[in-house]
Each structure stands twice: as C-alpha cells, then as structure tokens.
N, CA, C and O atoms as a CHARMM CRD file, in Angstrom:
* protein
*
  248
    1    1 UNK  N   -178.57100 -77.13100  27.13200 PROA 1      0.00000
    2    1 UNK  CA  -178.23200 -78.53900  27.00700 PROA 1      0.00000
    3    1 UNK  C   -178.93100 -79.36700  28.07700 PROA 1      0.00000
    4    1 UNK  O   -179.53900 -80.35700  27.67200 PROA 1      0.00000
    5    2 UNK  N   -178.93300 -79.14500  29.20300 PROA 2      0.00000
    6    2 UNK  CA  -179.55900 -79.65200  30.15100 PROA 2      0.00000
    7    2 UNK  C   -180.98300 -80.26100  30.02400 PROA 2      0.00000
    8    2 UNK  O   -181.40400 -81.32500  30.47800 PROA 2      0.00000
    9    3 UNK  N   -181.74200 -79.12100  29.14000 PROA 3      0.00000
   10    3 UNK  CA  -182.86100 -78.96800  29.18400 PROA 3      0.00000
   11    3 UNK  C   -183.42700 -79.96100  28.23600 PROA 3      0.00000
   12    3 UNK  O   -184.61000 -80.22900  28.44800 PROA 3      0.00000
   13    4 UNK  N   -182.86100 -80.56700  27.24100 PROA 4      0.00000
   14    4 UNK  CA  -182.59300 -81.40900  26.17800 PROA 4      0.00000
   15    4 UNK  C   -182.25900 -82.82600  27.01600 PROA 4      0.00000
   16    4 UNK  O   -182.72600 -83.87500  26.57300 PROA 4      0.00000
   17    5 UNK  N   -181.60000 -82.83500  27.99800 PROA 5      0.00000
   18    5 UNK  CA  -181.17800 -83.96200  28.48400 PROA 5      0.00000
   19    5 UNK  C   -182.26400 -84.43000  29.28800 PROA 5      0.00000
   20    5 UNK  O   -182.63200 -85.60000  29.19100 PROA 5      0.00000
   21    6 UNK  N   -182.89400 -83.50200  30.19200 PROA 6      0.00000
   22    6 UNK  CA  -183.86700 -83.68100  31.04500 PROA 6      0.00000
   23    6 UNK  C   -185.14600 -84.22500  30.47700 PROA 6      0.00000
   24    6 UNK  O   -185.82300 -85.09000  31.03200 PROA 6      0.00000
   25    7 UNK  N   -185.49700 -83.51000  29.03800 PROA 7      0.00000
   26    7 UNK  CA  -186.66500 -83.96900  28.22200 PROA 7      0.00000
   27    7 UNK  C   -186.81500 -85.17900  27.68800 PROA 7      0.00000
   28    7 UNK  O   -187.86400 -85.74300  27.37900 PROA 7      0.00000
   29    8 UNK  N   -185.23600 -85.71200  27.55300 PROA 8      0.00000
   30    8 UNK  CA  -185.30900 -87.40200  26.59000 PROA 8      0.00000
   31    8 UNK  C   -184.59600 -88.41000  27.33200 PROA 8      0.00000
   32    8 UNK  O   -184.40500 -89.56000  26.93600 PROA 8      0.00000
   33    9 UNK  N   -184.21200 -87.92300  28.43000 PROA 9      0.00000
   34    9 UNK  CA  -183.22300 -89.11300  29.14700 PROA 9      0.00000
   35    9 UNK  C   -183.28700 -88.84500  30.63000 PROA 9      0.00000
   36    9 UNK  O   -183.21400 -87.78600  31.25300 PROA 9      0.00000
   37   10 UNK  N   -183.45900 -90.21900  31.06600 PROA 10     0.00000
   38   10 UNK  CA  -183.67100 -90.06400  32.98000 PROA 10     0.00000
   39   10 UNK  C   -182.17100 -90.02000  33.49700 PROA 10     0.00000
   40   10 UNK  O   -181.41000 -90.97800  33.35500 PROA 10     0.00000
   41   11 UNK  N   -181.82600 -88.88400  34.08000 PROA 11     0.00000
   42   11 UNK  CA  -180.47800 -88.71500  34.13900 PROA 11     0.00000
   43   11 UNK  C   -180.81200 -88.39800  35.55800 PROA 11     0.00000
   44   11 UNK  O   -182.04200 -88.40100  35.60800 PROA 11     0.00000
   45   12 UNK  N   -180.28400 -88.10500  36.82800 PROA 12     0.00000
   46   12 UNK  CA  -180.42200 -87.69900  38.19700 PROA 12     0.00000
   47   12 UNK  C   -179.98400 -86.25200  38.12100 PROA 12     0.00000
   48   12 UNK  O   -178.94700 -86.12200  37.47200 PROA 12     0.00000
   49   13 UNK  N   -180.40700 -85.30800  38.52800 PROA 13     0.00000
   50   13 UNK  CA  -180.05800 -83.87600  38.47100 PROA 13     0.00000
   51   13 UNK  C   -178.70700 -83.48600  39.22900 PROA 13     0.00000
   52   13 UNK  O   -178.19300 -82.37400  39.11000 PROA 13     0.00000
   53   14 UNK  N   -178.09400 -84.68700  40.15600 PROA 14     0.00000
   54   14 UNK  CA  -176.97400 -84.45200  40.46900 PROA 14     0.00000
   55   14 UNK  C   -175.87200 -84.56900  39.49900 PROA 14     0.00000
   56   14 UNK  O   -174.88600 -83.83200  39.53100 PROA 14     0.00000
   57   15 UNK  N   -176.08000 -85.64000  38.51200 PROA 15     0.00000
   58   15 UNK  CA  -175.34100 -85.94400  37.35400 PROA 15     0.00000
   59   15 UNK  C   -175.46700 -84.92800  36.07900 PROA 15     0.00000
   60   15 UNK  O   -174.86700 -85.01600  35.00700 PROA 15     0.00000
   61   16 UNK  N   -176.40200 -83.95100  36.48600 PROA 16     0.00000
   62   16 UNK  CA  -176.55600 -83.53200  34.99500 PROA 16     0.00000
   63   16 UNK  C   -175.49300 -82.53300  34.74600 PROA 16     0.00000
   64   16 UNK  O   -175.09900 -82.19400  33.63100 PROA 16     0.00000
   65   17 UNK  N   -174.94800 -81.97300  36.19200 PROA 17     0.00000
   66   17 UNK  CA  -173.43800 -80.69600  35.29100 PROA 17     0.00000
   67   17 UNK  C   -172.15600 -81.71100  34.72300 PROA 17     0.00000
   68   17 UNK  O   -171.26800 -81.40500  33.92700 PROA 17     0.00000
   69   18 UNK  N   -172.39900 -83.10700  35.46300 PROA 18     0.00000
   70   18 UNK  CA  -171.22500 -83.95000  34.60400 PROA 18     0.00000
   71   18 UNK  C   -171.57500 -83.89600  33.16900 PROA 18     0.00000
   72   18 UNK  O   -170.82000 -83.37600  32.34800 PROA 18     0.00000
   73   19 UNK  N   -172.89900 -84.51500  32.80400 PROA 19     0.00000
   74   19 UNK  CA  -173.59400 -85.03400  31.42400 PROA 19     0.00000
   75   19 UNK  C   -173.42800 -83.32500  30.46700 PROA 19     0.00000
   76   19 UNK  O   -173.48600 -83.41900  29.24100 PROA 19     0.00000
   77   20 UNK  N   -173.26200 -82.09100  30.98900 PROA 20     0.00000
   78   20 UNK  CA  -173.62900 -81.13700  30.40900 PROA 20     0.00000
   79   20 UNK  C   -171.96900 -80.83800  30.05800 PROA 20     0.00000
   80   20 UNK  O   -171.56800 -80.71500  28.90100 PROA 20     0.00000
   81   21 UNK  N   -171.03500 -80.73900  31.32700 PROA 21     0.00000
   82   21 UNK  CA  -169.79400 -80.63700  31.15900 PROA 21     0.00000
   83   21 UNK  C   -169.09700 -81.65900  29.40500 PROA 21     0.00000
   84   21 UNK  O   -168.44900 -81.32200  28.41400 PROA 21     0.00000
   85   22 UNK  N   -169.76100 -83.00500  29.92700 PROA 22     0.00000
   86   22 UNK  CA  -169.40200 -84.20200  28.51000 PROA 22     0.00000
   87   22 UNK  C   -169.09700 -84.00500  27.52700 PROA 22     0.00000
   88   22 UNK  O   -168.05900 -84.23600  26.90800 PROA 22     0.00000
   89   23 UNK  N   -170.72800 -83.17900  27.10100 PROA 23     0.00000
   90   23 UNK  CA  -171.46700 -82.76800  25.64000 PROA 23     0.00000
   91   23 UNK  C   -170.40000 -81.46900  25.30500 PROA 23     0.00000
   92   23 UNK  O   -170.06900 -81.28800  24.13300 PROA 23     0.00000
   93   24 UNK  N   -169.86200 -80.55100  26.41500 PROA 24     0.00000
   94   24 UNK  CA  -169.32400 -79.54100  25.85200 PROA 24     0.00000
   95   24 UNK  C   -168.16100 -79.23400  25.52300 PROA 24     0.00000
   96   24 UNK  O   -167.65900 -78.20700  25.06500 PROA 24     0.00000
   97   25 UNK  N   -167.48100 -80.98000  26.01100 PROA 25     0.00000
   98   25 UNK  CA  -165.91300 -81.26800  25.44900 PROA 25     0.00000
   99   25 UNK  C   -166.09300 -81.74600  24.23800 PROA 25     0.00000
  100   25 UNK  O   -165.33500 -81.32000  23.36600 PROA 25     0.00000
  101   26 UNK  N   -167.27500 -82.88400  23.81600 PROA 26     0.00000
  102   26 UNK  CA  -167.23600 -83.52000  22.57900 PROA 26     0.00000
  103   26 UNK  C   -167.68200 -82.30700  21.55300 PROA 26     0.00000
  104   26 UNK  O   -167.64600 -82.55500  20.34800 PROA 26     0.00000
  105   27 UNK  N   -168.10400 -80.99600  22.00200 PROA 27     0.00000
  106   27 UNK  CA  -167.95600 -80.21300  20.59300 PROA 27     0.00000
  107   27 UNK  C   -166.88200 -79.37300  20.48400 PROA 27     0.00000
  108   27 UNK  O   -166.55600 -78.82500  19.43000 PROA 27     0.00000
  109   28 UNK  N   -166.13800 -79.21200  21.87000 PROA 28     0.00000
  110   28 UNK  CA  -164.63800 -78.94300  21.60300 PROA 28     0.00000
  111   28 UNK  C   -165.06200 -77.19700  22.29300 PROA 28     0.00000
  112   28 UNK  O   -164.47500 -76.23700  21.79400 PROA 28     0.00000
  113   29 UNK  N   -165.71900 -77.05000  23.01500 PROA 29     0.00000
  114   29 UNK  CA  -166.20800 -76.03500  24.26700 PROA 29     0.00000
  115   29 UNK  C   -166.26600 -76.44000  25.74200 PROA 29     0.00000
  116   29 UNK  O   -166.92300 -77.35600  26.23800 PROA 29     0.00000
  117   30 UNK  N   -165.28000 -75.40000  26.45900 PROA 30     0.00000
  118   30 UNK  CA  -164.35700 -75.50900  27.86500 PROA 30     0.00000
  119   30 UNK  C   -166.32000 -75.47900  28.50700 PROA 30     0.00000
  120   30 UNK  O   -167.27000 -74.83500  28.06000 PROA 30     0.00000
  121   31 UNK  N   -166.25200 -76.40000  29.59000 PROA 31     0.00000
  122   31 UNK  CA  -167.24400 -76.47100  30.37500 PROA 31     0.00000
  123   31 UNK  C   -166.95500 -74.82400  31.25800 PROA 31     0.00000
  124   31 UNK  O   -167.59400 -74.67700  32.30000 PROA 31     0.00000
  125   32 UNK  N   -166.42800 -74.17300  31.00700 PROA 32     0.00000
  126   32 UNK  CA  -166.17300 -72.77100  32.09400 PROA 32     0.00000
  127   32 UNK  C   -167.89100 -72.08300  31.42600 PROA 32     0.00000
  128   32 UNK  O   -168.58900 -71.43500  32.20600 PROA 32     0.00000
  129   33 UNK  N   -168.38000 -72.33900  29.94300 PROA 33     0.00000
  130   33 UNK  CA  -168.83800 -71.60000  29.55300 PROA 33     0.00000
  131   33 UNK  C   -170.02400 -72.07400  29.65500 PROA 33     0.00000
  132   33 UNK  O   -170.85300 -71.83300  28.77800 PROA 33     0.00000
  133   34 UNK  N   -170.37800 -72.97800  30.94600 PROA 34     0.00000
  134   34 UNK  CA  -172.01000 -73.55500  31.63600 PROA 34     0.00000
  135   34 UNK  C   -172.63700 -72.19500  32.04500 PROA 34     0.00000
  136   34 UNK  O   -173.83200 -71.93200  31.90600 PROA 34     0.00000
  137   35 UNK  N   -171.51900 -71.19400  32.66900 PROA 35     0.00000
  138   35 UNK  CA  -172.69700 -70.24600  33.58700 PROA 35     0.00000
  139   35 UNK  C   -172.77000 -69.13600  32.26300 PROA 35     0.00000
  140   35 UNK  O   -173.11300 -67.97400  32.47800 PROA 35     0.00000
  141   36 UNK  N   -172.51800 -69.46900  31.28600 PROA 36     0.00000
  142   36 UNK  CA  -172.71200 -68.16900  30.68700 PROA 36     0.00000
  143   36 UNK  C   -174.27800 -67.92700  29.92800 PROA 36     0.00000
  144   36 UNK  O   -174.99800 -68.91500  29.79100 PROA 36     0.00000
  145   37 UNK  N   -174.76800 -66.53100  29.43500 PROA 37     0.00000
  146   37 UNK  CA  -175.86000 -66.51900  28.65000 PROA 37     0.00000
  147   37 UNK  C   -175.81400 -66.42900  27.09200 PROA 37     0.00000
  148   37 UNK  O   -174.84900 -66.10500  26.39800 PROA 37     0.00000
  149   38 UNK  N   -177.28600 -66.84800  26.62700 PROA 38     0.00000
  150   38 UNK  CA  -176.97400 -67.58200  25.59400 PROA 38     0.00000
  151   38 UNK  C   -176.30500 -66.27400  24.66800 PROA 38     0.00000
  152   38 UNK  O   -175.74800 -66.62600  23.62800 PROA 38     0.00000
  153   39 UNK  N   -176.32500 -64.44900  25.04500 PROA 39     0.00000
  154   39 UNK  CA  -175.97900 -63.68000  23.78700 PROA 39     0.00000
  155   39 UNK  C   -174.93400 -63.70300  24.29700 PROA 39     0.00000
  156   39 UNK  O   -175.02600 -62.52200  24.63100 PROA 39     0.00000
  157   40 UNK  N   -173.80000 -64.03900  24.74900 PROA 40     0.00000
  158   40 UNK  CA  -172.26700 -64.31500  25.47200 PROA 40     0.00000
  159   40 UNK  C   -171.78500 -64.99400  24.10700 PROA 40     0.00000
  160   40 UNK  O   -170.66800 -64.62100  23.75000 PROA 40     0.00000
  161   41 UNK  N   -172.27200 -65.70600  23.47200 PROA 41     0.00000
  162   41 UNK  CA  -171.57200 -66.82400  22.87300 PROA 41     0.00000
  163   41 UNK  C   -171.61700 -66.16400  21.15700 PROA 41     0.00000
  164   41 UNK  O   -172.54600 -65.61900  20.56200 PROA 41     0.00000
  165   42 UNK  N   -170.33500 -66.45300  20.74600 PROA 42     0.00000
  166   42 UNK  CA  -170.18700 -65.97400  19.17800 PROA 42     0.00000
  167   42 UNK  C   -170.99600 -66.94400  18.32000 PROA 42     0.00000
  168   42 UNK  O   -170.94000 -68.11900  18.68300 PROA 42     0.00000
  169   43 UNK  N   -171.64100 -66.70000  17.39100 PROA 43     0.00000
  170   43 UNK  CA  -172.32900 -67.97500  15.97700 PROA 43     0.00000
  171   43 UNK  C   -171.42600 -69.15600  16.08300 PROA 43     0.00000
  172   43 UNK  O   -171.94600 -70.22200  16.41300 PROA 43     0.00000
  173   44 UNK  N   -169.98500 -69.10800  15.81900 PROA 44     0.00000
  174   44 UNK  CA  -169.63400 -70.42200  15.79500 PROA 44     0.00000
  175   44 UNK  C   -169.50000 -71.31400  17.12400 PROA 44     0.00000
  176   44 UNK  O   -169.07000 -72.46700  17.12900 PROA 44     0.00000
  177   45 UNK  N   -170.04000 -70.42900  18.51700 PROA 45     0.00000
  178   45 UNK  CA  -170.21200 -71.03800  19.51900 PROA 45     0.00000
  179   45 UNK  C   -171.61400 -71.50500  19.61300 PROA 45     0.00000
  180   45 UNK  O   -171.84600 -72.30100  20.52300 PROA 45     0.00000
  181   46 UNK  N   -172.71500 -71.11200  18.74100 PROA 46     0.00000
  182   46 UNK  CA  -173.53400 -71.11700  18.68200 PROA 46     0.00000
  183   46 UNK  C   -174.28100 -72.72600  17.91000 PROA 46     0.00000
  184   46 UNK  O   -175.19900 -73.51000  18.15200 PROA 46     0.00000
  185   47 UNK  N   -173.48100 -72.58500  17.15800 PROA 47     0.00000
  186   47 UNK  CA  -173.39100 -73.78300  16.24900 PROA 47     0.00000
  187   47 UNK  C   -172.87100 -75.17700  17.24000 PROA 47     0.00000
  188   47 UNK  O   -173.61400 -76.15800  17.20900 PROA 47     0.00000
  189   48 UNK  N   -171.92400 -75.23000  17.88600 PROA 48     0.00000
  190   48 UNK  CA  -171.69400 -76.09900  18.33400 PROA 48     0.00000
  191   48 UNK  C   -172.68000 -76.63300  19.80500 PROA 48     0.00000
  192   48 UNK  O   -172.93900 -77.74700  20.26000 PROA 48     0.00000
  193   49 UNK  N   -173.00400 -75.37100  20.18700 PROA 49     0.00000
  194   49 UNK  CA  -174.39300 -75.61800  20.98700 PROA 49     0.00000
  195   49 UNK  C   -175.15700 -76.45100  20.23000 PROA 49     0.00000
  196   49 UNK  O   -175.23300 -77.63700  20.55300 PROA 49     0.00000
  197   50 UNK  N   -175.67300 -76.08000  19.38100 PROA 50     0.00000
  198   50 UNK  CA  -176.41800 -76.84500  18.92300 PROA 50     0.00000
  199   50 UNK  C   -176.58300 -78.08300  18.08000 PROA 50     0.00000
  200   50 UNK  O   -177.60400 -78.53000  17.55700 PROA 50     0.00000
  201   51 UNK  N   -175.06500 -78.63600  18.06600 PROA 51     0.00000
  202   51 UNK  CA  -174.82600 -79.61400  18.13700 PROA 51     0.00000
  203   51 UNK  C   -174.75600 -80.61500  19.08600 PROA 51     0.00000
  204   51 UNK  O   -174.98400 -81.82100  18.98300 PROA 51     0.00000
  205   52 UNK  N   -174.38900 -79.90900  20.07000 PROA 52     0.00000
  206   52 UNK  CA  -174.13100 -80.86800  21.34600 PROA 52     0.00000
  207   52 UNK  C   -175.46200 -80.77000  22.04200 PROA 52     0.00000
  208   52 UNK  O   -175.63300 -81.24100  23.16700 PROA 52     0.00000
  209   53 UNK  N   -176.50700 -80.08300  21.28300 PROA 53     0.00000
  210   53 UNK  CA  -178.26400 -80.12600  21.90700 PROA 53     0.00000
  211   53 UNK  C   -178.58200 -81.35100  21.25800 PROA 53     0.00000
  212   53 UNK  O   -179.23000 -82.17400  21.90400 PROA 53     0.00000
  213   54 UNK  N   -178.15900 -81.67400  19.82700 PROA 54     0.00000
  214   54 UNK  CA  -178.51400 -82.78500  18.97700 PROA 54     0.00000
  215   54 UNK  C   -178.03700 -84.12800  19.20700 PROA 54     0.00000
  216   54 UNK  O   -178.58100 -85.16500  18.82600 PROA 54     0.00000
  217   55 UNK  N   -176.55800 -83.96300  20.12000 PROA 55     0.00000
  218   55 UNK  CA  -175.94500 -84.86900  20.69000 PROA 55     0.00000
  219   55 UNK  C   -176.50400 -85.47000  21.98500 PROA 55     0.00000
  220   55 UNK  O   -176.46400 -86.63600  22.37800 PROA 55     0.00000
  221   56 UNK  N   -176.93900 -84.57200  22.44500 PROA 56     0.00000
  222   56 UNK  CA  -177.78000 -84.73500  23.86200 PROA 56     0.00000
  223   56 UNK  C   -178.69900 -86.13800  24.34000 PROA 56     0.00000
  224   56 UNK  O   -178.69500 -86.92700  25.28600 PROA 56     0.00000
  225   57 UNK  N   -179.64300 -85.88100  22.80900 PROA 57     0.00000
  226   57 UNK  CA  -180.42500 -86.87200  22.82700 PROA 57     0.00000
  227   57 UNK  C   -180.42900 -88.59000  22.28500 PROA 57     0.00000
  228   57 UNK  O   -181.34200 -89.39900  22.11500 PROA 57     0.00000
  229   58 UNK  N   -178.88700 -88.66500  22.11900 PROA 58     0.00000
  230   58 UNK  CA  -177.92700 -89.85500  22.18400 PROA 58     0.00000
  231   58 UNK  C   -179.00600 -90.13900  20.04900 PROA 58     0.00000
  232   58 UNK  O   -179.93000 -90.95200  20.06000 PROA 58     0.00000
  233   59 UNK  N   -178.83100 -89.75200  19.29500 PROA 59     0.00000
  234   59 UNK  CA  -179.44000 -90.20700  18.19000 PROA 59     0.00000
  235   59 UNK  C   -179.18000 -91.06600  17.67400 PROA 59     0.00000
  236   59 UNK  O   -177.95200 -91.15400  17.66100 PROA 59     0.00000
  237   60 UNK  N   -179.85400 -92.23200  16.93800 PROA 60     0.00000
  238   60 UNK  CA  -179.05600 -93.20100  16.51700 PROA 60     0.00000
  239   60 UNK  C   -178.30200 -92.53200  14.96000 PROA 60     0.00000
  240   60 UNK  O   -177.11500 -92.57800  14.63900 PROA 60     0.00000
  241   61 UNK  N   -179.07600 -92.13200  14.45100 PROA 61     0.00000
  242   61 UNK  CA  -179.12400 -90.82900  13.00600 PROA 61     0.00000
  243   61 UNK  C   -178.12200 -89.64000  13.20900 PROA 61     0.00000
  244   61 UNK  O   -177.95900 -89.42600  14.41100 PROA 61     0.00000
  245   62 UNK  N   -177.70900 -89.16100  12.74500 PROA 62     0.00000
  246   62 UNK  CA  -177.38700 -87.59300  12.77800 PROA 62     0.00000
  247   62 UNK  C   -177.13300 -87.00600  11.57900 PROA 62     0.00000
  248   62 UNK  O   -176.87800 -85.80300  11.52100 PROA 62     0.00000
C-alpha cells in the first residue's frame, strides 16, 4: 500500500504508517497486519489489499 501511495501522492514518509493504517480500516483490516508478508494473508485478505491499493490512489472512478 505504501508503495502505491508513494507513486501517486506527495505524502511525507512520516505520515505514511497513518495513510497506510487509514486504507486498512476502510477495507475492514486491523492495521496489526502492516508488518506482515504478503503469503501471511488468506485470498479474501488478499482481495481487500487490493482494494485498498485501488483506494490508495484517491480515484475519481472505481
């Protein structure tokens, strides 16, 4: 998620575990699961990653 944020939006790198924490309440995933790796996470955790990657980049569309 970060990495998504960093690419499309000038965010300060001190702000970015807030902005990352944000994205991972609005898909309804506990920010505990920032330090984890990506094969940690079940498909339907997977899915919501990648929603909140799509969310990231503030779209006007979705």
């Amino acid at each position: 998620l970060a990495e998504a944020i960093l690419a499309h939006q000038f965010v300060p790198k001190s702000a970015l575990p807030e902005k990352v924490a944000e994205l991972m309440n609005k898909v309804g995933l506990s920010p505990r699961f920032i330090k984890k790796y990506p094969h940690e996470f079940s498909g339907g955790q997977r899915q919501r990653i990648a929603i909140a990657r799509a969310l990231a980049v503030e779209p006007k569309l979705l």
